[in-house]
Structures are given as C-alpha cells and as structure tokens.
VOBA-1610 file (N, C-alpha, C; in pm, whole numbers, padded with zeros to 5 digits, always signed):
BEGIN
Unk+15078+19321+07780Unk+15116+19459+07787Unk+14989+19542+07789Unk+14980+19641+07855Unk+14850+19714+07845Unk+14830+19817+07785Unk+14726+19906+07798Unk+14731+19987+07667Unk+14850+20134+07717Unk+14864+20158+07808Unk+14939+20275+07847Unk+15037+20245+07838Unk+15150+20056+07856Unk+15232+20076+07803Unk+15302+20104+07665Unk+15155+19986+07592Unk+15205+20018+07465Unk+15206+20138+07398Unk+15124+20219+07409Unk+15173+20378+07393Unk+15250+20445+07419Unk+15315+20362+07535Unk+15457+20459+07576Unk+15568+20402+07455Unk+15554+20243+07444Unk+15648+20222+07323Unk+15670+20307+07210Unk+15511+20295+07157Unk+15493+20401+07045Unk+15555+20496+07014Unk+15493+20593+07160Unk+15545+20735+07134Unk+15711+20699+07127Unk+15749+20625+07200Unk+15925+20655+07246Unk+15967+20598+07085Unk+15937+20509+07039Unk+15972+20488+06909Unk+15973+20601+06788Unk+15826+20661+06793Unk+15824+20755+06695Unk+15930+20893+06735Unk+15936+20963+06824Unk+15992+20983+06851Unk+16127+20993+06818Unk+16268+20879+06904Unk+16330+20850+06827Unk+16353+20826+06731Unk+16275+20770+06625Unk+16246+20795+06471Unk+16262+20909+06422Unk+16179+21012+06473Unk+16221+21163+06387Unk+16273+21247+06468Unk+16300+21302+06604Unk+16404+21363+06648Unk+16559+21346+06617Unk+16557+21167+06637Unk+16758+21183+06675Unk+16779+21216+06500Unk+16710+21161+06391Unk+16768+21149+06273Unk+16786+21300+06280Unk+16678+21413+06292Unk+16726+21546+06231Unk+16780+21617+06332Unk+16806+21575+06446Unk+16936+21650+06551Unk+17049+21583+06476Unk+17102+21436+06447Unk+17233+21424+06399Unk+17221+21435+06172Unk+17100+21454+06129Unk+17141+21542+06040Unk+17170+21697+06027Unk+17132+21761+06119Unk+17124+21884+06125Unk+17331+21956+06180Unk+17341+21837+06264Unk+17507+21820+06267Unk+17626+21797+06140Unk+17506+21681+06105Unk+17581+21680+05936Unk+17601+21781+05841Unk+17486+21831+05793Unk+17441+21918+05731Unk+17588+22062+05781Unk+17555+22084+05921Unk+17613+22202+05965Unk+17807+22168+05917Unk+17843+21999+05942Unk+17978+22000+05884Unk+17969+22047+05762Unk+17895+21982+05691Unk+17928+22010+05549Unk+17909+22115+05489Unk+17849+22192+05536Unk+17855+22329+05539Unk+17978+22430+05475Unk+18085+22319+05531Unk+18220+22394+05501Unk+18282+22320+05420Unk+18343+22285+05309Unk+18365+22176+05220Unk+18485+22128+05285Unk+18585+22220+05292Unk+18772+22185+05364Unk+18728+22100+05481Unk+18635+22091+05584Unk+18571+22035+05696Unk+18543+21928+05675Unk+18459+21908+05561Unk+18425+21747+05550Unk+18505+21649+05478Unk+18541+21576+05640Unk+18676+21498+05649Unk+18612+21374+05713Unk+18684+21264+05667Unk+18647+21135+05725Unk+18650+21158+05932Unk+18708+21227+05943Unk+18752+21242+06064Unk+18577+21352+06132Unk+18548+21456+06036Unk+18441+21513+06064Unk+18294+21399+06069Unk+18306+21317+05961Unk+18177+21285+05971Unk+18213+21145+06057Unk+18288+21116+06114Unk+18305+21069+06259Unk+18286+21079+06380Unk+18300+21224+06387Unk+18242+21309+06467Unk+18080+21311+06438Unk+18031+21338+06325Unk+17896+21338+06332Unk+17862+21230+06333Unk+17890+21138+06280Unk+17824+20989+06355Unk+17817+20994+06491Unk+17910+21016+06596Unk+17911+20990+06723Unk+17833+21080+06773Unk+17801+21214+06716Unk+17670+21313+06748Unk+17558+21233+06730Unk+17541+21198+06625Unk+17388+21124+06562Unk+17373+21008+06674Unk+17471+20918+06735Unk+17426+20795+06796Unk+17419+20861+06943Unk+17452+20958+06991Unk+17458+21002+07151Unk+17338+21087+07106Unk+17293+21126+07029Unk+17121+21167+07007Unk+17058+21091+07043Unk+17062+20999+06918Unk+16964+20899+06953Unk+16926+20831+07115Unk+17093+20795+07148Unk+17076+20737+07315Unk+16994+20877+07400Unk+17010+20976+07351Unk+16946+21108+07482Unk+16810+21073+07410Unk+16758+21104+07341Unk+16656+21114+07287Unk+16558+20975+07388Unk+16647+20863+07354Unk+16593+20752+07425Unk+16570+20777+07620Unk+16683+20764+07622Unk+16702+20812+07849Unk+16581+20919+07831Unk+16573+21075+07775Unk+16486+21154+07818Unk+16311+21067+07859Unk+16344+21014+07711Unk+16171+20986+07738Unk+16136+20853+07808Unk+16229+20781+07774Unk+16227+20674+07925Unk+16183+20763+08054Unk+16273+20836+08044Unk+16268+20867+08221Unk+16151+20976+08226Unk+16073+21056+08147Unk+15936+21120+08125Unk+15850+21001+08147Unk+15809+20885+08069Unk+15728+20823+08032Unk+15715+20721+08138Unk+15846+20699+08180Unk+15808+20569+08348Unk+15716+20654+08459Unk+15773+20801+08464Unk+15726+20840+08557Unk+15573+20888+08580Unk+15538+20862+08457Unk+15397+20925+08442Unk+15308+20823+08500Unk+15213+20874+08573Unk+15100+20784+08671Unk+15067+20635+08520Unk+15055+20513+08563Unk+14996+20455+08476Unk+14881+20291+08527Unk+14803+20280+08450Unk+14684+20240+08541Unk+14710+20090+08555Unk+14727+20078+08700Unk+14750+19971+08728Unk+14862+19943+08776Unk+14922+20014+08793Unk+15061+20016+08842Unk+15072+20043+08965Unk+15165+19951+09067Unk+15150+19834+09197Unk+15063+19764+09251Unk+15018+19715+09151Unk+14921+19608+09167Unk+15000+19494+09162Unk+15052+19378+09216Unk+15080+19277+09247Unk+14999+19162+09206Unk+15111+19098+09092Unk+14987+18978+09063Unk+14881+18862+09187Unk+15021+18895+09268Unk+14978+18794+09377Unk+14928+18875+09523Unk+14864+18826+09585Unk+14795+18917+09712Unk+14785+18782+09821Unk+14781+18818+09938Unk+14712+18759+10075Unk+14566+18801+10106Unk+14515+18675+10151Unk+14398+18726+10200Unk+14371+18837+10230Unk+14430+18855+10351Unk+14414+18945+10451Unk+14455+19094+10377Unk+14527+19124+10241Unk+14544+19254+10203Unk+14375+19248+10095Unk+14293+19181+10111Unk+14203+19193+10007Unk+14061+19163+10045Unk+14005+19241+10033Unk+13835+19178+10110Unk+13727+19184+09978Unk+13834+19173+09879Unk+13706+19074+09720Unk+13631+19000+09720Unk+13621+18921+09624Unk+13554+18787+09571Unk+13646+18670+09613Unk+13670+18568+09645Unk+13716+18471+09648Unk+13687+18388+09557Unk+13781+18263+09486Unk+13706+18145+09379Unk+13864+18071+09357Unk+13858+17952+09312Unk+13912+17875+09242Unk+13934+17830+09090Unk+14010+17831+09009Unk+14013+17818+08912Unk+13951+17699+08871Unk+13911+17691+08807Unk+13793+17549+08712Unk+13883+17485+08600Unk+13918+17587+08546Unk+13995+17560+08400Unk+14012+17682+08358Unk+14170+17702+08286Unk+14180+17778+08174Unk+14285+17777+08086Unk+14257+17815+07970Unk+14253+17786+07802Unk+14346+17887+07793Unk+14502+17808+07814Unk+14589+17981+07800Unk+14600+17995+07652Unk+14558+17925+07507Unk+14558+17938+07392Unk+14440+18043+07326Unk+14329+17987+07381Unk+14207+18099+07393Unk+14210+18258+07502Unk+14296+18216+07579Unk+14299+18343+07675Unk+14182+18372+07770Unk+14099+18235+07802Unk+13974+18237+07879Unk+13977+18126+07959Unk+13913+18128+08062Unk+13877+17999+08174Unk+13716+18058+08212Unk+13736+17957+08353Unk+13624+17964+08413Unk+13697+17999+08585Unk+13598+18041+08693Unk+13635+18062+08825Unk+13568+18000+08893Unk+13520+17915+08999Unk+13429+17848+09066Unk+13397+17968+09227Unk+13324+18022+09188Unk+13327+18157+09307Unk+13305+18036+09462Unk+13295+18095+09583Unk+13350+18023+09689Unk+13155+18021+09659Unk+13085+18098+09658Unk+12952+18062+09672Unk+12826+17928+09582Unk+12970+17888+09473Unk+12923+17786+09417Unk+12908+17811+09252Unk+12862+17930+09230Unk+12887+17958+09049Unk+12977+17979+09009Unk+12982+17930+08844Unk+13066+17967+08795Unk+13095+18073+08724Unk+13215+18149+08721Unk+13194+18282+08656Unk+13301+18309+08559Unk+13279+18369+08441Unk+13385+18332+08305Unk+13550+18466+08336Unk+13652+18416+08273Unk+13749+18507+08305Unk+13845+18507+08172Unk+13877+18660+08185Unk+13977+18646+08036Unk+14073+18691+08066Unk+14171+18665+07996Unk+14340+18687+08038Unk+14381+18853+08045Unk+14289+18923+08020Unk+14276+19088+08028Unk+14263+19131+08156Unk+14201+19028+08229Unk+14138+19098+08384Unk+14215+19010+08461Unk+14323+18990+08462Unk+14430+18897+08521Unk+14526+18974+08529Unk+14586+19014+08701Unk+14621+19125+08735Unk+14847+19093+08643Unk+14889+19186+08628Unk+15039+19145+08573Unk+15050+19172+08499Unk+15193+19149+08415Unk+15229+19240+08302Unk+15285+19110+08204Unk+15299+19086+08035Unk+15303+19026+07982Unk+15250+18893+08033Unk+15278+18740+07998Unk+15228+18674+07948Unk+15106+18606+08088Unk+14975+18617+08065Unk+14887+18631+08197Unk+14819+18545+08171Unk+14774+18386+08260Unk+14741+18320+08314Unk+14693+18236+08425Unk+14639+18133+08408Unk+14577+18067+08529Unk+14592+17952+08521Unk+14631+17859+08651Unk+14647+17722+08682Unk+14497+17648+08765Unk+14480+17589+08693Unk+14336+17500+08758Unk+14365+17471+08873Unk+14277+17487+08976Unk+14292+17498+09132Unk+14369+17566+09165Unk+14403+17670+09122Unk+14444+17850+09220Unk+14375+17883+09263Unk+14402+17932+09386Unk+14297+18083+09477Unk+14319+18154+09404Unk+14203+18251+09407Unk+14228+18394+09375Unk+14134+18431+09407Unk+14161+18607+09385Unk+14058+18699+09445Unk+14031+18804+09329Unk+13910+18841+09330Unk+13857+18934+09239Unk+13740+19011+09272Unk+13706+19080+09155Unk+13608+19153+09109Unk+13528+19095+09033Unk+13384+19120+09086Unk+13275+19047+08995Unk+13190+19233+08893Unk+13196+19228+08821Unk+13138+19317+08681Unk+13016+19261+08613Unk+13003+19298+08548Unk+12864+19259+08398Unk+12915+19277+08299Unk+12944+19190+08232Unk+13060+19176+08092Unk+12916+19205+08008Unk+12937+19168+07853Unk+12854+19193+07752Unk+12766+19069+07742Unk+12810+18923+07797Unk+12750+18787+07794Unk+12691+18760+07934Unk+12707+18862+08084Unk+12691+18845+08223Unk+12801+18796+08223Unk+12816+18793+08400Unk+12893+18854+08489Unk+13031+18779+08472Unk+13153+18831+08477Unk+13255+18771+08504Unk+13367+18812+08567Unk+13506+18790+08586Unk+13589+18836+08699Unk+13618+18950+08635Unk+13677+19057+08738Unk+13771+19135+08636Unk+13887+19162+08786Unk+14006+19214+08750Unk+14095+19253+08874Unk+14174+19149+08942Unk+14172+19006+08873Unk+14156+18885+08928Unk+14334+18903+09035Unk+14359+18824+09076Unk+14475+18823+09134Unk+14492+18697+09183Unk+14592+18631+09172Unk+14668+18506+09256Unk+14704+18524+09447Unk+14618+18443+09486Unk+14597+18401+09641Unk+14726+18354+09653Unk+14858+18394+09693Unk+15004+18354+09750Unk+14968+18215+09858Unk+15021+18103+09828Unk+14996+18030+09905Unk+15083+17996+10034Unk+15035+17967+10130Unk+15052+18014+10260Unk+15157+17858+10340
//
C-alpha cells in the first residue's frame, strides 16, 4: 500500500470515527429532548439515523478521496517493450521475506531492488528470470532499480 493510500484510510477512518458518532448523537440527544418521545420506537429511529450517517459519512469521502490525483496511479504492473524505452534486466533472485533481490541489467551488472520500487499495489514481488524494465537512481549504498515493472510475456 503506499503512502497516499494509507492516508486516505486514515483520514476516512478518523473521520468516520468522529463525525457519524456526533451527527447520530446529536439525533439522539435532539429525541430525548422531549421525554413523552423517547420511545423504543424513537431510539429506533435514531439508530437507523446514526447507521445511514455513518454509511454517508463513508460514500462521501470514498468518493472525495478516490478522486483525488494520487502518485502512481495507472501505472501498470506489467508493460511491453515497446510502451517503455527504460532499463531492461532480469531478475537474479529475490527474497520476498526480506523484500529485496538483485536485477542482472541487460549490460551485465548487477543492480540491487526493493519491493518499494516494484511498480503495483499490495503484496509486490519478483520471480527469478523475469523481464523487466526500470529506472536506474543512486540509492544511499549506489545505484539500484526504482519504477521496476514486469515485461508481459509475449
């Protein structure tokens, strides 16, 4: 998950956390208001206020929060050559427990890769002898992939 989604969780959680409770207490509150009113039948009614909160509360910011630009988004784990004029390499090995491999670039080195720069959403990996295509960077140890993507095989 990346970091813009998980912030969207966040917010939509907190959120729902303290909006729907005080829109459907504020319903409560307003029955009871009247004592003759508060009837099993009233706070039935406010239950079904409090849970159709909560669901709006939820749809609004779903539908705010998908729509907002977010980075990386249509990027395709997998690509064709021909949509990509990167790096080319083969996978060497990788350590989906560690979350690291190696890439064998087409020019002969090897260059290190971490499950961060592996294009997709939840659980992101690599199979020894995949194509792929990437981006070469300057990590903090020298150079390694970043942007990586799976070569669709043909």
């Amino acid at each position: 998950m990346s970091n813009s989604d998980s912030s969207k969780n966040i917010i939509t959680t907190i959120v729902t956390a303290v909006v729907a409770p005080l829109v459907g207490g504020a319903v409560l509150f307003a029955l009871g208001m009247l004592p003759e009113a508060l009837t099993l039948e009233t706070l039935a009614i406010g239950y079904v206020v409090f849970v159709l909160s909560i669901l709006l509360v939820e749809f609004v910011l779903s539908a705010v929060l998908s729509s907002s630009p977010s980075e990386g988004r249509g990027k395709s784990r997998y690509v064709t050559e021909q949509e990509d004029v990167r790096e080319t390499g083969t996978v060497k090995w990788f350590n989906v427990s560690k979350g690291f491999g190696f890439i064998t670039r087409d020019q002969g080195e090897d260059i290190f890769v971490h499950f961060r720069s592996i294009r997709g959403r939840g659980h992101r990996f690599l199979k020894e002898g995949q194509k792929v295509k990437f981006d070469v960077i300057k990590g903090d140890k020298g150079l390694q992939a970043d942007d990586v993507a799976i070569l669709k095989q043909q």
